[in-house]
C-alpha positions in Angstrom: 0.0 0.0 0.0 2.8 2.2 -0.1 3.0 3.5 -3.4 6.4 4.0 -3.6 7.1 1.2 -6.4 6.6 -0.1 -10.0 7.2 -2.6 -12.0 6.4 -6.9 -10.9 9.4 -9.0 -11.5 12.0 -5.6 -12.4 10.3 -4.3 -9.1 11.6 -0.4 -8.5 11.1 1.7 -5.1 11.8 5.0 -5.0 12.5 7.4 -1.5 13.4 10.7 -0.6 12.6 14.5 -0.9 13.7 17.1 -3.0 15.2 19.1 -0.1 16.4 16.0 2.3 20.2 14.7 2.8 19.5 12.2 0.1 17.2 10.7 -2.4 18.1 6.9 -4.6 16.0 3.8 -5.2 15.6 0.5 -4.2 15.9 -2.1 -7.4 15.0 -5.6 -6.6 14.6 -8.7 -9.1 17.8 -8.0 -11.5 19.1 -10.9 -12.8 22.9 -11.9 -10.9 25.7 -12.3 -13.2 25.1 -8.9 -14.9 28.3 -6.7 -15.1 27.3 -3.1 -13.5 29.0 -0.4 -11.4 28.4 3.7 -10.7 29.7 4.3 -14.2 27.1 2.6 -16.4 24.7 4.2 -13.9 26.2 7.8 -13.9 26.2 9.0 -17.6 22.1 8.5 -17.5 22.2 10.7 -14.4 24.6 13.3 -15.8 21.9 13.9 -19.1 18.6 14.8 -16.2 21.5 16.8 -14.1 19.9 20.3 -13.2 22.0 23.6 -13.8 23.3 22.5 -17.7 22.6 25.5 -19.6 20.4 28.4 -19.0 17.3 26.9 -20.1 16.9 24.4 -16.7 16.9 25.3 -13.0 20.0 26.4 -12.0 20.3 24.3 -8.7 23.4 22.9 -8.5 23.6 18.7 -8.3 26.5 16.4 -8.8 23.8 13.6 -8.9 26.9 10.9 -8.2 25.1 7.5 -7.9 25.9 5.0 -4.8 25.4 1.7 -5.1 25.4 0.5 -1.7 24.1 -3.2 -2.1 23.4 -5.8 -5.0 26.4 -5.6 -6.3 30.0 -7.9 -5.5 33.5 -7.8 -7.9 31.6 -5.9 -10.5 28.5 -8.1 -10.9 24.7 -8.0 -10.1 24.4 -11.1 -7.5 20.6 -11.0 -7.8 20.0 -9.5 -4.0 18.4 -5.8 -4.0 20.4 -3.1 -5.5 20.0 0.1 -3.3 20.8 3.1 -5.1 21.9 6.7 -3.2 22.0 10.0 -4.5 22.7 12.9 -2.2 21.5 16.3 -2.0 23.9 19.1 -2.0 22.5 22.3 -3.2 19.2 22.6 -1.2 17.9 26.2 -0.7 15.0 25.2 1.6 14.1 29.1 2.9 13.2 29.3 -0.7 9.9 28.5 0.1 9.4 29.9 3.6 6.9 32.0 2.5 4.3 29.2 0.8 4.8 26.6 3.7 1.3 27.9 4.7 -0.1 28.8 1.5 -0.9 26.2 -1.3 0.4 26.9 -5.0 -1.7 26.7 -7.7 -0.8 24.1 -10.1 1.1 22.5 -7.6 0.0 19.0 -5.4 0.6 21.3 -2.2 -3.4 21.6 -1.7 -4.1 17.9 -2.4 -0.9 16.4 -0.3 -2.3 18.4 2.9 -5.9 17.5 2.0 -4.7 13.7 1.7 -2.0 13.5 4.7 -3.2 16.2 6.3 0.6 17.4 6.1 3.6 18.2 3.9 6.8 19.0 3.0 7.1 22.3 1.8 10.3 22.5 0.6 10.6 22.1 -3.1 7.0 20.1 -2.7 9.0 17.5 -0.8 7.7 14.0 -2.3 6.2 15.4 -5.7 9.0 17.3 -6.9 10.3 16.5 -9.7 13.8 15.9 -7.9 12.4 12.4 -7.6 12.5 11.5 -11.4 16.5 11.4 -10.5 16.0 7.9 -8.6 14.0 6.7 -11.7 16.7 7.8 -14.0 19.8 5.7 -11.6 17.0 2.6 -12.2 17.0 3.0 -15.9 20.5 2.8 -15.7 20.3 -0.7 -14.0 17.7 -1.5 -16.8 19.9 -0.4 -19.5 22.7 -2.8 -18.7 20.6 -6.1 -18.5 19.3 -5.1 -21.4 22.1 -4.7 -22.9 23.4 -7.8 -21.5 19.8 -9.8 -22.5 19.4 -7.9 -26.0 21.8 -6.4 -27.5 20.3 -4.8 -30.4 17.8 -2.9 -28.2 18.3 1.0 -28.0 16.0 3.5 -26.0 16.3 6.7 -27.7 14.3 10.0 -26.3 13.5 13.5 -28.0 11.1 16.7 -27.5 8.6 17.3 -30.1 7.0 20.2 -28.9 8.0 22.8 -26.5 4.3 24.7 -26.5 2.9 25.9 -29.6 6.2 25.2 -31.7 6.5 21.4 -33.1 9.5 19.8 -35.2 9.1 19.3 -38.7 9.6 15.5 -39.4 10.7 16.4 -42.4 14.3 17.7 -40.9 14.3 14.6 -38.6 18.2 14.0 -37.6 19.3 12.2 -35.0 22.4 13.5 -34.8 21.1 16.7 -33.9 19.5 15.8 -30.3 22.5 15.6 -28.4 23.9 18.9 -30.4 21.6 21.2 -28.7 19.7 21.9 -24.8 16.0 20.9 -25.6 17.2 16.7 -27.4 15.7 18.3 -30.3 15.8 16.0 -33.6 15.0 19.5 -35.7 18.2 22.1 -36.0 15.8 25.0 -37.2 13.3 24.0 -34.3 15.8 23.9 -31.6 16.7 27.7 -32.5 12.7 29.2 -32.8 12.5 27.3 -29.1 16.0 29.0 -28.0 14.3 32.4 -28.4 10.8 31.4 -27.3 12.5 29.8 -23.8 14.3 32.6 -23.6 11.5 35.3 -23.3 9.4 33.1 -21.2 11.9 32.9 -18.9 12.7 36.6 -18.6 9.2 37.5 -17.9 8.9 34.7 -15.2 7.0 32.2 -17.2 6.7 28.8 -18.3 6.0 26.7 -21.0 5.1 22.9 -22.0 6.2 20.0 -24.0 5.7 16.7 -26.2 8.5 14.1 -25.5 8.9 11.3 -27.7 10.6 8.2 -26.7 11.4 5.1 -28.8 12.6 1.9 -28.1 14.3 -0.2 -31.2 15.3 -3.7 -31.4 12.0 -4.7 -29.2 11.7 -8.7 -29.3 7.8 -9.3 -30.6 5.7 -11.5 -27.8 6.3 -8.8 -24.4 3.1 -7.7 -22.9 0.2 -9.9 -22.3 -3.8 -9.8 -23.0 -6.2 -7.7 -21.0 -4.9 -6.9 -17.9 -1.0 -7.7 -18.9 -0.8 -4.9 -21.9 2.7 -3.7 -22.2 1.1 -0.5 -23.9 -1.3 -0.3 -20.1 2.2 -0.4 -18.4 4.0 2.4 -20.2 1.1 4.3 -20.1 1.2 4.5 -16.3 4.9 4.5 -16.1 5.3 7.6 -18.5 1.9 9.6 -16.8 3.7 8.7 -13.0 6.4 11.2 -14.3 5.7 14.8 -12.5 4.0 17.1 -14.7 2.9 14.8 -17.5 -1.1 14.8 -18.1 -1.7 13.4 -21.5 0.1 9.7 -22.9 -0.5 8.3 -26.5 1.2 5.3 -28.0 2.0 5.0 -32.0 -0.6 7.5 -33.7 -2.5 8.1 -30.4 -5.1 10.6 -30.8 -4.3 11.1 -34.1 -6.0 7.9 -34.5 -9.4 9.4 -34.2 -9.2 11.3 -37.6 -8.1 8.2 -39.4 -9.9 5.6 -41.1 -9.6 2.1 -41.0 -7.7 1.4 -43.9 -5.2 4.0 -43.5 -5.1 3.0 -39.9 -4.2 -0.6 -40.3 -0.7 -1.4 -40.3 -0.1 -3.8 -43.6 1.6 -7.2 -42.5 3.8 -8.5 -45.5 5.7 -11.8 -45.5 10.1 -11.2 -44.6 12.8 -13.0 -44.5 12.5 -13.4 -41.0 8.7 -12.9 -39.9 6.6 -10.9 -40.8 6.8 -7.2 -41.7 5.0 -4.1 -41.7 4.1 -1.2 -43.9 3.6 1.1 -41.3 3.2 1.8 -37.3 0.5 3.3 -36.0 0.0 0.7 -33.1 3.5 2.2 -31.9 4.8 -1.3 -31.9 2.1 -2.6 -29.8 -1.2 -4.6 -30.4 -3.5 -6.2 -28.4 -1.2 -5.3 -25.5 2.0 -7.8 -27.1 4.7 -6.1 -28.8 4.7 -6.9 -32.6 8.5 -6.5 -33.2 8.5 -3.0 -34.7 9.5 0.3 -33.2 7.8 0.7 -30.0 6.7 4.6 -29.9 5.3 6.3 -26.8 4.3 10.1 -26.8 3.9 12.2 -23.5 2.6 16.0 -22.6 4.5 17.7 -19.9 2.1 20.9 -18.4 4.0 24.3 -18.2 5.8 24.4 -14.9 3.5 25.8 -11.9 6.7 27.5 -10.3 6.3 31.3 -11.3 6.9 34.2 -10.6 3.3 35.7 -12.0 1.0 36.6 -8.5 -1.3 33.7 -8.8 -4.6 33.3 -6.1 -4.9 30.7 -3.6 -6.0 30.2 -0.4 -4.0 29.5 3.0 -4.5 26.2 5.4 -6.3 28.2 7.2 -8.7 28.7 4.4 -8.0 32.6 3.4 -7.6 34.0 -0.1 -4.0 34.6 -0.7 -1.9 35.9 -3.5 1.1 33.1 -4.0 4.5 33.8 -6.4 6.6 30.8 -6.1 10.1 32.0 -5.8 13.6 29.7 -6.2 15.6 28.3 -9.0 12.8 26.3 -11.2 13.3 24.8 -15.2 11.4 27.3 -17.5 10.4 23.9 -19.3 10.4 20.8 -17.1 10.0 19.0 -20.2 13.7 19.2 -21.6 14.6 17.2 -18.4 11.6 14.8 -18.8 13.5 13.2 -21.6 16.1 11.1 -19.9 13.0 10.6 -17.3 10.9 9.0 -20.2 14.1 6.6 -21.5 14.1 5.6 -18.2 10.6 4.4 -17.4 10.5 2.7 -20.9 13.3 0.9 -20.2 12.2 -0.3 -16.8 9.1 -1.4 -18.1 10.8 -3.4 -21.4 12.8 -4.9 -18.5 10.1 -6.1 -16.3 8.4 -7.2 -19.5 11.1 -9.4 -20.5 11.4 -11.1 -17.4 7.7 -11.6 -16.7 7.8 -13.1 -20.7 10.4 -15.3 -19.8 8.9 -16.4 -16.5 5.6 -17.2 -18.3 6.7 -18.6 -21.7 10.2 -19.2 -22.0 12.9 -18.3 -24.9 11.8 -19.8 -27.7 7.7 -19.7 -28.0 7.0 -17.5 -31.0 4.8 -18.7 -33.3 5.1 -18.4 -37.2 2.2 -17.9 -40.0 1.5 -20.9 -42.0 
């Protein structure tokens, strides 16, 4: 009943507060024998790290992962693997001036409404310091993966950052490491550079669409019903702070489609079938058909800004809040290491709950 975890047989628990000694996770179910240490965890971490250009927060965090358990001479030896990041930059008197006022936009109202108190500080629990612990699991993830399938790759990207989009048409890869927003569109990447920039002079914020896709997916993970790998990432992507919408493959767009240009063409391969196209993101009926797996998430416009906003006190009076403190003018460029994380935790425990349930080798074939 605690809430603190995800995932069944690649089972993750996350602890901590934004403004404690120390945040990190609790990993429990990796397979022993896997080779792992801080530094296949740490270059994950270094991607979310806070403070990297002038478009994020400019809190300062090492973020330098701890393993303190789970791992002997180099290797996984199946036993929990706790995880420890510490906090080193906490300006808690940031937020003296809200601990009795609830911001807007914020879970203050509904923490103290549920618990009947909170954490102030940074929103304590919610903050989006947590996603950090996610990210050090995605790096335990990543190496069985790579150890289990080798030919898999997680690759994230923005999309959006509000009303501005990429044009798919100047897709390049290469490009969303070469800029601050993992932006797979050069001429994007600079319209969003000025946009950010005047939103975050006058205080603001802004949204974002996050793509993230996984390659080299075996076909047969997920189950029927109540088992769907797409049900999964669904909730593992919309558990990220500040994400309110999901879509998988086409998504929404689905709606305005019809049937025939909807269905994705199965023609005969070399090796099993193949498709002419993926708008079931890689997924149906839940099972993952072989082909890119695609998964699309909105992040809302941070609540943290400086704009008066109205509110009401705990003790129930009409109050004007501005949230002061070093907050990411768009929480979404940081969201994207977030997402690779959470699909690759989820490919994980999918892989492992496919194995437990139908070995290696049952994959049926046409004819």
């Amino acid at each position: 009943m605690s809430h603190n975890s995800f995932g069944h047989l690649f089972r993750v628990t996350t602890w901590g507060e934004s403004h404690g000694p120390a945040l990190g996770a609790v990993v429990d179910g990796c397979p022993p024998g896997v080779p792992l240490s801080e530094a296949d965890i740490q270059p994950w971490l270094d991607r979310r790290r806070p403070g990297q250009s002038r478009f994020t927060t400019q809190r300062q965090e090492a973020d330098a992962v701890e393993i303190l358990s789970g791992v002997f001479e180099g290797r996984t030896t199946g036993t929990p693997i706790s995880l420890l990041i510490r906090n080193t930059d906490q300006r808690s008197k940031d937020y003296a001036e809200i601990a009795r006022s609830f911001r807007p936009g914020h879970a203050d109202l509904t923490y103290w409404l549920k618990y009947g108190h909170r954490d102030p500080r940074g929103g304590g629990r919610s903050s989006a310091r947590e996603t950090a612990a996610r990210v050090a699991a995605g790096g335990v993830a990543r190496a069985v993966l790579a150890a289990l399938v080798p030919g898999l790759s997680i690759l994230g990207y923005m999309v959006q950052m509000g009303p501005h989009r990429i044009d798919r048409a100047r897709f390049d890869e290469g490009a969303i490491a070469q800029n601050p927003f993992w932006c797979p569109d050069p001429v994007a990447a600079a319209v969003w550079a000025d946009h950010l920039a005047a939103v975050r002079k006058a205080g603001g914020s802004v949204g974002a669409a996050i793509e993230v896709v996984a390659r080299g997916v075996p076909p047969g993970l997920g189950a029927p019903i109540y088992g769907k790998l797409d049900a999964d990432l669904a909730a593992a992507m919309m558990s990220i702070n500040a994400v309110k919408g999901v879509e998988i493959g086409a998504g929404m767009a689905a709606a305005a489609l019809t049937g025939e240009a909807n269905a994705d063409e199965i023609f005969p391969g070399e090796s099993g079938p193949t498709f002419g196209s993926n708008h079931a993101g890689g997924i149906l009926g839940g099972i993952s058909t072989g082909q890119e797996v695609v998964v699309r998430f909105a992040v809302k416009p941070t609540s943290s800004i400086l704009t008066p906003k109205r509110s009401v006190t705990v003790e129930g009076e009409p109050v004007e809040v501005v949230t002061k403190g070093r907050h990411d003018p768009c929480v979404g460029i940081r969201a994207v290491p977030v997402g690779e994380a959470m699909m690759a935790c989820v490919l994980l425990d999918h892989m492992l709950r496919h194995r437990g349930q139908v070995g290696e080798g049952a994959r049926g074939r046409p004819g």
